[in-house]
N, C-alpha and C positions, 0 to 999 in steps of 0.2 A: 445485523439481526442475529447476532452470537446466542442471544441471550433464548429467543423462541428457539433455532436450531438445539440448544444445547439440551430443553425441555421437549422437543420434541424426541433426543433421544432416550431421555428419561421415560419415556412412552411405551417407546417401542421396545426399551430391556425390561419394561413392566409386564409388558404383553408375553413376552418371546420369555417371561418369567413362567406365567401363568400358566404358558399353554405345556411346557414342562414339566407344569406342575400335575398337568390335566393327564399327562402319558404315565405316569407315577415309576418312573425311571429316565437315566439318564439320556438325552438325544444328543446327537453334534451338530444337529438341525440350526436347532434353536442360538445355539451358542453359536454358532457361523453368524448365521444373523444379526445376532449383536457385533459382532469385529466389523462386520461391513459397515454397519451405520454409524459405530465408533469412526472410521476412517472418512464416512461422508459427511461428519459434523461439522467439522470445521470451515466446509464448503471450496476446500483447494480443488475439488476435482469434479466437476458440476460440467454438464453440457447444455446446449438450447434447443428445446425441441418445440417443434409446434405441435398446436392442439391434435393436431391430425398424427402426428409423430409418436404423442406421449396415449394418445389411445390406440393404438394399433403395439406398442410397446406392454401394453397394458394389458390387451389380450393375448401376444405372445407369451408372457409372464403365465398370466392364468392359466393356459392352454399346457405350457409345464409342467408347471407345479401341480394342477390335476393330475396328470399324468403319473408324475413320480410320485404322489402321493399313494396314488391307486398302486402303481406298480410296486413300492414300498422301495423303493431308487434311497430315497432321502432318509431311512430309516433302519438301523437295523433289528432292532427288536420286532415280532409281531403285534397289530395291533390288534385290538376285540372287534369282534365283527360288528358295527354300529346300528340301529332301526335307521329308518329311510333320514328323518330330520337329523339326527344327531349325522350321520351317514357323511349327506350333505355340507354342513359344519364346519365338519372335518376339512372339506377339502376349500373350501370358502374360506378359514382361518387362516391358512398357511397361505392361499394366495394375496388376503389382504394384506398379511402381515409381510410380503416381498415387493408390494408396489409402495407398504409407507418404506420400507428402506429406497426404494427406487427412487423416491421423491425427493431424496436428500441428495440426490448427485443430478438435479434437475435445478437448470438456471430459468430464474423468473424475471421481468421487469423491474421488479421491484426489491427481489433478492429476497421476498418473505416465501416461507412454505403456503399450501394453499390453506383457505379457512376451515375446511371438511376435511383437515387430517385428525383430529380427533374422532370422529364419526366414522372413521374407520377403524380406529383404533377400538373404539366400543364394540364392533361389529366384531374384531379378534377376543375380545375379553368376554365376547356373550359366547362365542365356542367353547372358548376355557371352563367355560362354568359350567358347561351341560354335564359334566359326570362326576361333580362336589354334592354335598349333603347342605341343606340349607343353614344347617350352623356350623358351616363350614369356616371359621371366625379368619382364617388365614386368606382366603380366595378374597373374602368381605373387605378385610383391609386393604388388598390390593386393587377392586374395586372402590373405595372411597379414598385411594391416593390416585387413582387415575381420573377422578374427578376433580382433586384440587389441581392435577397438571393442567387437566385441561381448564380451567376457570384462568390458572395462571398464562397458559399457549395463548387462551383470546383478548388476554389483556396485554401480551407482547407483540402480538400482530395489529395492532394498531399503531401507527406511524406519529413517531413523535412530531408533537407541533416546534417549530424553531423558537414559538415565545410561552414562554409556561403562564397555563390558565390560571387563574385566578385563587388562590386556597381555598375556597371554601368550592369549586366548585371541583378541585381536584377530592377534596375532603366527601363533597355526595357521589361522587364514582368510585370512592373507595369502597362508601357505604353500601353503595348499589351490587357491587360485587360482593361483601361480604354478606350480604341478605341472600343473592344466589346461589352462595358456595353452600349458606347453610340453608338452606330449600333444596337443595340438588343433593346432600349426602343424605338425609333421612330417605327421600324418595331413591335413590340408589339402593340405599340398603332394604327397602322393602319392597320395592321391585326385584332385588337379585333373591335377596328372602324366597317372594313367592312363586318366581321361575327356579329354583332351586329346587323349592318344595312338591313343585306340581308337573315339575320336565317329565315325570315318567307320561302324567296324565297324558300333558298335550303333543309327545311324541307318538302316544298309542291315537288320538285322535285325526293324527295328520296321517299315522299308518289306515285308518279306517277310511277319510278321505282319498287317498289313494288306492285302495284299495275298491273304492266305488267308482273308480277310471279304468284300471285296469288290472287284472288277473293276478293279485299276489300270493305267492307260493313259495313254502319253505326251501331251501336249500334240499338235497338230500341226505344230508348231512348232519340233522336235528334230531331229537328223539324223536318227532311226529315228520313222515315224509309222504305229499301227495304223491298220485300216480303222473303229473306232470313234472317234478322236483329235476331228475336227473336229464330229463328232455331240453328243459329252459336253460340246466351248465352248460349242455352241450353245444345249444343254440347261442348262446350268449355269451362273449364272448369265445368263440369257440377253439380259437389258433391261443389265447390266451395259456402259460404255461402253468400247469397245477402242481404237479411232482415234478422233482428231480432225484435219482434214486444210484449209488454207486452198487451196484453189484456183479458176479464174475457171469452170473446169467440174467437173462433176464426175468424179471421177476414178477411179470406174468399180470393176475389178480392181486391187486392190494384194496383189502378191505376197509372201507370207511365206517360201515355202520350198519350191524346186522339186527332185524327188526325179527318183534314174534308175534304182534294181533295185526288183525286186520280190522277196518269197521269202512264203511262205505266209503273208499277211495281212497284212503288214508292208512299208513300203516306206522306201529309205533312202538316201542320199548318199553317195556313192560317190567322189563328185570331192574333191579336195585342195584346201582353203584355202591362200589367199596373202595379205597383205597388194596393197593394190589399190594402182598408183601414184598420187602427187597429177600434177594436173594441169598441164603449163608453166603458166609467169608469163605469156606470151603470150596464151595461152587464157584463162587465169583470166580474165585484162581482158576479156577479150570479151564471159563471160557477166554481163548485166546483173543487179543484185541477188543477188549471190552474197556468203554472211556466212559466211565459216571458212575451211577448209582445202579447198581441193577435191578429192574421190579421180572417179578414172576407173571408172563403172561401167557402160557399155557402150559403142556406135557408134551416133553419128548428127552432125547437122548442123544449124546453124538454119534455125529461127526456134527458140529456146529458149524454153523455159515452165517456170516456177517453182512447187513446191509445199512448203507445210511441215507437217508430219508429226509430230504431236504424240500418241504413243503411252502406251496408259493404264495398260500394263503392259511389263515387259520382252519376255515373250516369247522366253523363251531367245536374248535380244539380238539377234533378227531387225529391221533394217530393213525396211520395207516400204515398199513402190515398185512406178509402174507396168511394165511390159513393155519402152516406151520411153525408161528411163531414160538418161543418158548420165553424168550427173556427181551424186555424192551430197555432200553440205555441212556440217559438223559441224566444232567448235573443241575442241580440245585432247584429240583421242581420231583413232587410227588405224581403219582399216575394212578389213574381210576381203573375197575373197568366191572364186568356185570355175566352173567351165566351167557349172556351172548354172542362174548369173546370180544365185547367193545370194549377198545381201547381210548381213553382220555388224558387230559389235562385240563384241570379246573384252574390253572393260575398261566399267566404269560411264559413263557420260556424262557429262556436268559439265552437262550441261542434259538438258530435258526436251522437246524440239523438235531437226528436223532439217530441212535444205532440199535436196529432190530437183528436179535439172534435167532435164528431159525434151527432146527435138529430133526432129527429122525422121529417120524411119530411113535408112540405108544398109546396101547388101548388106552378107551376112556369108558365110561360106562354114564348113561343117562340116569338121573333121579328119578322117580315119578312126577315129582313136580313140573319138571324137565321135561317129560313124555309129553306131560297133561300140557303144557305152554304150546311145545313144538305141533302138536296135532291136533290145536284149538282149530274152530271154524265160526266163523258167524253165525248168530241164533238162526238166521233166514237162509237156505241155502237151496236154489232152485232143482226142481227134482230133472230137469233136464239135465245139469252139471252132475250129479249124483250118475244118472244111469250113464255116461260118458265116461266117467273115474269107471265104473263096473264092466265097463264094456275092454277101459283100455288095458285093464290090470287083473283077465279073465281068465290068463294063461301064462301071471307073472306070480311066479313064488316069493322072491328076493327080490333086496331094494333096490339092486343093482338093474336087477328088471324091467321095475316099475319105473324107473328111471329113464332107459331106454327107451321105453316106452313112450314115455310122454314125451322126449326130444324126439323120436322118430315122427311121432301122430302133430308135432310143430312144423318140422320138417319138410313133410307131404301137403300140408292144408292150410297154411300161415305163409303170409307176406310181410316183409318188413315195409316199415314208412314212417318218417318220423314226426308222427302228431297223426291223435284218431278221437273222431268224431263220435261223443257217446250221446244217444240221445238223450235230454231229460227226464227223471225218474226210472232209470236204469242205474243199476248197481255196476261200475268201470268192466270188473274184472268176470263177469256175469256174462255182461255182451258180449265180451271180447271170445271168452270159450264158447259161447253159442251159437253170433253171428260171423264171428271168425273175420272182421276185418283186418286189414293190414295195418298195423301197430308199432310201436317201439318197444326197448327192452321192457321197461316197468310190469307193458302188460304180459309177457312171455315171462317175465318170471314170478309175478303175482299170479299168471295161471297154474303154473306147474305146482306151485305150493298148495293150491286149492286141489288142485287132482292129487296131487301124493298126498296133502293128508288125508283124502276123503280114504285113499289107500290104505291110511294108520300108519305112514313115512312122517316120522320125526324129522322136519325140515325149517329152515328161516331165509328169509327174504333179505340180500345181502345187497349193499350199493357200494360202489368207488372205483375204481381206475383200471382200464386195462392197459399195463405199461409195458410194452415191448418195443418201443423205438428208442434204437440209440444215436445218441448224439454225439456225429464222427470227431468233434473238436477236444470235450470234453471228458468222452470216455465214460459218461455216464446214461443210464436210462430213463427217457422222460417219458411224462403223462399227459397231454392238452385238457382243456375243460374238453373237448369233442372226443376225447377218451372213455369219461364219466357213462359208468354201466352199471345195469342191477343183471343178478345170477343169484340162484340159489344154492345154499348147503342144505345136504340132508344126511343125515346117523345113520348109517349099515352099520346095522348088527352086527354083520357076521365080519368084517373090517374093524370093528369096537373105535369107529373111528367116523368122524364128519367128512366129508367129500364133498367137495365142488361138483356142479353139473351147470351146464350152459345149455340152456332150451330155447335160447332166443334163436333164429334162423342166419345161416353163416354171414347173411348182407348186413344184418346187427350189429355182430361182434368187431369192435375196437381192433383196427390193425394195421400195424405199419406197412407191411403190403399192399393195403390199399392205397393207390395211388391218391386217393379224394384224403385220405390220412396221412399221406405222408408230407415229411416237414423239408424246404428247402435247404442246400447247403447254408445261403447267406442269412437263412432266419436263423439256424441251428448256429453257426456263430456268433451273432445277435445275442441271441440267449445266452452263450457261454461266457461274453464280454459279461453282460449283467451277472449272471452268476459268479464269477471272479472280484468283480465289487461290493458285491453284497458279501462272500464271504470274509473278502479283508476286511471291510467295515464293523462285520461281525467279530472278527477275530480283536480288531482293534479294542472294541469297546470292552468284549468278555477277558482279555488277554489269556484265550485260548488258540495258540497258533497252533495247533493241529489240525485243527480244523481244514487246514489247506493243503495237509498234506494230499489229500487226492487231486487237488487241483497240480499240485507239483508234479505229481505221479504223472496223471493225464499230458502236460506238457512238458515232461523231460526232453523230447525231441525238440520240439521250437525251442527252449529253452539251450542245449546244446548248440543246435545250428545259429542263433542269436549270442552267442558267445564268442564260436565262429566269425562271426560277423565286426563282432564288435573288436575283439584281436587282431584282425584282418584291416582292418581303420585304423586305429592306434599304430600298426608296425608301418604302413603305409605312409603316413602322418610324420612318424620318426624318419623314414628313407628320405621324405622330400626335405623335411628339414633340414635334415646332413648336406642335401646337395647346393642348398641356397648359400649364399654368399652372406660374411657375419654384416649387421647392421650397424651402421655409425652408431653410434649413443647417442642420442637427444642432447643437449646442454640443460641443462636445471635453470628453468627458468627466476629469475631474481623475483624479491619478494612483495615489488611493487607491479612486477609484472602480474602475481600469483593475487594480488587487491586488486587489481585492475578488475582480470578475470571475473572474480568474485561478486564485481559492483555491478558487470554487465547480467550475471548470471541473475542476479537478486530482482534488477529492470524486469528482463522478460520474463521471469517467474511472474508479475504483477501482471506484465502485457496476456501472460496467456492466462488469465483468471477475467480479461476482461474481453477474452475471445480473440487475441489478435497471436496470431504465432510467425516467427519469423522462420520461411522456407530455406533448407540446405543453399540453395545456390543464390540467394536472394543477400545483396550487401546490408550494411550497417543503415547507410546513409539513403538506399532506396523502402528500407523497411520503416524510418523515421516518416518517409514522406506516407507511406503506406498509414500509418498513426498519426500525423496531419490531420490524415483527410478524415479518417474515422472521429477525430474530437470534432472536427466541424461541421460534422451530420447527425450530432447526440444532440440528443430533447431536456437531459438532464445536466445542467448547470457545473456538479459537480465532477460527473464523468469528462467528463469535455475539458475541465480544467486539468486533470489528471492525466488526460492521454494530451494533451497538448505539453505537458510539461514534460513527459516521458520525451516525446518528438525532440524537443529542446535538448535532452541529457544527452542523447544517442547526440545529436550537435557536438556539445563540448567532447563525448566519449570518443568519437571519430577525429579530432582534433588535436586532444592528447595523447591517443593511442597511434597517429600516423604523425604527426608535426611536431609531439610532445612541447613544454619537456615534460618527461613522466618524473614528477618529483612528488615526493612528502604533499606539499601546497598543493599542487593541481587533485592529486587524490581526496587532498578533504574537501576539497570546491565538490570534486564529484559525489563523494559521501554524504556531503550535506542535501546536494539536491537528487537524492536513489530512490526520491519517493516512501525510502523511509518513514 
């Protein structure tokens, strides 16, 4: 059954084409994939499982491949953050697309693959297609060639009859087929047509049905972020790793996305992206260890400090960066950002690290437009919150003040907790300053923004990472999703400069010191293995090996004491040899001896293709009875004749090889009958 095996690989380098095609850059994913099913075609290497065997196989498979998919293991580029169905897809693709190769190293009864390997194949090429345009004429072709494989796969899996039917009735199954093939590609091509054309539709519809189950809520990380956004990163996966960060300190606050309106529980960006400009050629030289392009992302001056930024997810392509940043570092990709000091990328990366330069701040000075954004307030603002702002900022001049103020009056009368209960037809952030439940960050620093501006404090509502835990393997600073924080910035004047302020209550705040935060040794390793392969992978594909130099840095020491190690072997290895005693030389065996060899090799090579392997300590002449007995317990006619006649060989090979004579003649006796 060469012929299905050979079309059925034709399938799967269609598929493992497509889905390639769907990442619109190069993977090693895909192409691994093909070599394996390249080497299972043939069918030299196939095992027997039972039904119980090849499903339990089938879930391990899945359960991987999920896995690394989500973890991006099998990838090195970033992927787009997907909606729930495409989402899904995604990880559904890659797993079907690893159990059709699994099936070609799978022995059957009958030696054919099963009927419904096509129908899996379809289920990989309906992934591919979720993110092509409908006249997308390239994807189309490859779905109307995976339609005549498959028309051709189901007409080679049927078993030939030993006496040929009759012409005329092999002549209407030709026709029967050719009526199907062409019934089957029109309807292909207008089916993929109108899921092409309509995927945006019925993705937002499957989003709306889910959404009628249960509670879906942006990231916070979007231009629009609920007041639950950064509570469900926390909660969700929460030991999951977000950042990884090289720098000489820790670095604290990295900002993901600073918002300026508010409207009833939601808060959003308002300011207009730009393309940020690169930095003169002048400057560039100046700052030390700078690897890219450099874009201009804020005001300051040296002494420069350097960090690099190795994000474990996209993040709706948020850069993250301190407060102080001045200049962001990235090769072959443009960067966004907006009056709110968001930092972007509207296109994939070509890497998986970034280098932010930080410096010494310098004034800055607000627009009016600027003013007028930062100390907006909602049309409706309850006059209880109003006399609270008056009460708390009665006997605060400066921002610095009114600042205090409002983390002091948190401080005294605020409990953390993570998830609060707002009744219906209340305004989140309304309740929370009124009824003063115990809350998470969101609402401690959606309150403070509402007290300082009520104050006339130029301030914005900031979310992303508080990263202070380092990671003793690695030498680097990481972030968990149980990291993920909101804090506000607010403009003092009299500083001509934005400032951090944390109002949330110290049980809030993100920290390594807390025990309930902190990460163990063997996970922190864990991590630093994955981190080490993702960067060579990266480094592979970009052939940017710098990239690793902090990893080298980080393990200069193991790497010395494994040098150590391995020097210490080697001279070891040489001492013992010197003392052993020289060895006789082998004689060179003769060249009938070297056919003999040859013919026995060729035998078992067949025996172990039909499941029979001859054990280390097991003779010639007791492995022959061993394949006896197997030809005279086979159901099929021809197996039976073939391992009985092997039985036979192993006869004459035992015969010639111990009683001889090994001549010219007796070799071709055995040649002739090697099952050849």
């Amino acid at each position: 059954m060469i012929r299905q095996r050979i079309i059925a690989f034709l399938m799967i380098a269609l598929e493992a084409a497509a889905a390639e095609y769907l990442l619109l850059q190069f993977e090693w994913f895909p192409v691994v994939l093909v070599v394996i099913a390249a080497l299972g075609t043939p069918g030299f290497a196939r095992v027997k499982l039972s039904n119980r065997a090849m499903l339990v196989t089938a879930l391990i498979l899945t359960v991987f491949i999920s896995y690394a998919t989500e973890s991006d293991l099998l990838f090195a580029h970033r992927l787009p953050v997907l909606p729930y169905l495409t989402g899904y897809a995604y990880s559904i693709g890659w797993c079907v697309l690893v159990i059709q190769v699994a099936l070609l190293f799978v022995r059957s009864e009958d030696g054919r693959l099963p009927v419904y390997f096509p129908a899996l194949g379809a289920a990989v090429l309906a992934y591919a297609g979720q993110r092509h345009e409908s006249n997308d004429l390239l994807y189309h072709g490859a779905a109307l060639m995976f339609v005549i494989l498959t028309v051709l796969y189901w007409s080679s899996t049927k078993a030939r009859d030993p006496i040929p039917p009759p012409r005329s009735v092999r002549l209407r199954g030709a026709l029967i087929q050719g009526s199907v093939l062409l019934v089957a590609l029109p309807v292909a091509f207008v089916t993929s047509n109108t899921i092409g054309a309509n995927r945006n539709t019925i993705d937002a519809t499957f989003t709306r049905l889910v959404g009628a189950v249960v509670t879906v809520s942006k990231v916070g990380f979007s231009t629009e972020a609920r007041l639950d956004s950064v509570k469900r990163l926390k909660v969700e996966n929460g030991d999951k790793v977000a950042l990884r960060v090289y720098a000489d300190e820790a670095p604290g606050y990295m900002r993901g996305r600073a918002y300026d309106t508010y409207d009833k529980g939601r808060w959003t960006v308002t300011a207009k992206e730009k393309t940020l400009p690169r930095a003169p050629e002048d400057v560039a030289k100046g700052v030390a260890n700078a690897s890219g392009a450099l874009f201009e992302a804020g005001s300051g001056k040296p002494p420069f400090a350097s960090l690099i930024v190795a994000p474990a997810a996209l993040f709706e392509g948020c850069l993250f960066a301190p407060l102080d940043s001045v200049y962001v570092c990235l090769q072959d990709v443009s960067v966004t950002g907006d009056s709110n000091g968001n930092l972007r990328i509207s296109e994939l990366p070509a890497a998986s690290d970034y280098q932010v330069i930080t410096g010494a701040r310098t004034e800055e000075t607000l627009s009016d437009d600027m003013r007028s954004r930062f100390t907006a307030l909602p049309a409706e603002i309850d006059p209880d919150v109003r006399n609270l702002a008056a009460r708390l900022f009665e006997n605060c001049a400066t921002v610095s003040e009114k600042s205090e103020a409002v983390v002091r009056y948190f401080a005294d009368n605020y409990t953390y907790q993570l998830g609060v209960e707002v009744p219906p037809g209340n305004d989140p952030v309304t309740y929370f300053l009124l009824e003063q439940p115990p809350a998470h960050c969101e609402y401690f620093a959606s309150g403070a923004v509402f007290l300082l501006r009520l104050g006339s404090v130029p301030c914005r509502y900031v979310t992303g990472f508080v990263t202070d835990e380092r990671n003793a393997f690695g030498g680097y600073w990481v972030a968990h999703n149980k990291n993920a924080h909101a804090w506000v910035e607010v403009f003092d004047d009299d500083q001509k400069a934005w400032v951090t302020i944390e109002p949330t209550v110290a049980a809030g705040v993100p920290s390594s010191s807390d025990s309930n935060q902190r990460t163990g040794l063997l996970a922190q390793l864990r991590d630093f293995a994955s981190y080490i392969v993702q960067s060579i992978r990266t480094a592979i594909v970009t052939g940017n090996w710098g990239k690793l130099l902090p990893i080298l840095k980080a393990l200069r020491w193991e790497l010395a004491a494994l040098g150590l190690v391995v020097s210490a072997i080697v001279v070891a290895r040489s001492l013992r040899r010197r003392k052993k005693t020289p060895r006789v030389a082998r004689t060179v065996s003769s060249p009938e001896e070297k056919e003999l060899l040859r013919l026995r090799q060729h035998v078992d090579r067949e025996m172990r293709r039909q499941g029979l392997v001859r054990k280390p300590d097991e003779t010639i002449g007791v492995f022959a009875g061993r394949v006896l007995a197997a030809a005279s317990s086979q159901t099929n006619p021809a197996t039976s004749q073939k391992l009985g006649n092997a039985a036979t060989w192993y006869g004459k090979y035992n015969e010639i090889r111990f009683r001889g004579p090994l001549s010219q003649d007796s070799l071709a006796e055995l040649r002739r009958d090697s099952l050849s």
